[in-house]
C-alpha positions, 0 to 999 in steps of 0.5 A, a space after each residue: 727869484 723875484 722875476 721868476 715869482 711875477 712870471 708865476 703871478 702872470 701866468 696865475 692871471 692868465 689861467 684865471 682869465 681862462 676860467 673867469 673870462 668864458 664863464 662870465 661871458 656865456 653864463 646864461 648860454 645854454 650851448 657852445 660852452 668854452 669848457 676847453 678854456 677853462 681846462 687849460 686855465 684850470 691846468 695853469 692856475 694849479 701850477 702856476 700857484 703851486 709854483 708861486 708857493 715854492 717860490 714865495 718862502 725863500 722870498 721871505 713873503 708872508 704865507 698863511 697855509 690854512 688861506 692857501 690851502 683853502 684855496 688848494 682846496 678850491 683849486 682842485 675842485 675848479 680842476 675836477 669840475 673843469 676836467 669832467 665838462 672837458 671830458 664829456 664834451 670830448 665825448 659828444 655829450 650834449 650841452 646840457 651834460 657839460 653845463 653844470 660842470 662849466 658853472 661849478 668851474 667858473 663858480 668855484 673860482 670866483 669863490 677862489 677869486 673873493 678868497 684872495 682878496 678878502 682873505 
């Protein structure tokens, strides 16, 4: 159980280095967003965190639910944001449509990113 819990943790990385990486690189871009990364990294860290919590009882590891289920909270919100720029964009909205949904995406989880460490 252990290996399955750190291969959630890893795959919980990766899906947060989708959304943080692009937004971090083009956040004063004004086109060419990377909103399809962020989506899947969004798609990733739900599940994978969803994973690690069904995990992490039977491991006996401290959980604090009001702190996770913040960070759910704020999760959905990446995702929503996430899933609303990628459907715009594959409708052939303009850059401008698609921008604020990148930043509520990318903004959203770095609050998410300060919550896990500071929490």
């Amino acid at each position: 159980m252990d290996i399955a819990f750190s291969i959630l943790l890893v795959g919980h990385f990766i899906g947060l280095a989708a959304i943080v990486g692009p937004f971090l690189l083009q956040m004063r871009a004004n086109e060419n967003f990377a909103i399809t990364s962020m989506f899947y990294g969004a798609i990733t860290q739900l599940v994978t965190g969803i994973g690690m919590m069904g995990l992490a009882e039977p491991l006996d590891r401290d959980i604090d639910y009001v702190k996770i289920a913040v960070k759910l909270v704020i999760a959905i919100g990446v995702f929503a944001a996430a899933l609303l720029g990628w459907m715009r964009a594959r409708k052939g909205a303009n850059d401008r449509d698609i921008k604020p949904f990148f930043h509520a995406a990318g903004g959203l989880a770095l609050v998410n990113v300060i919550l896990a460490v500071f929490w």
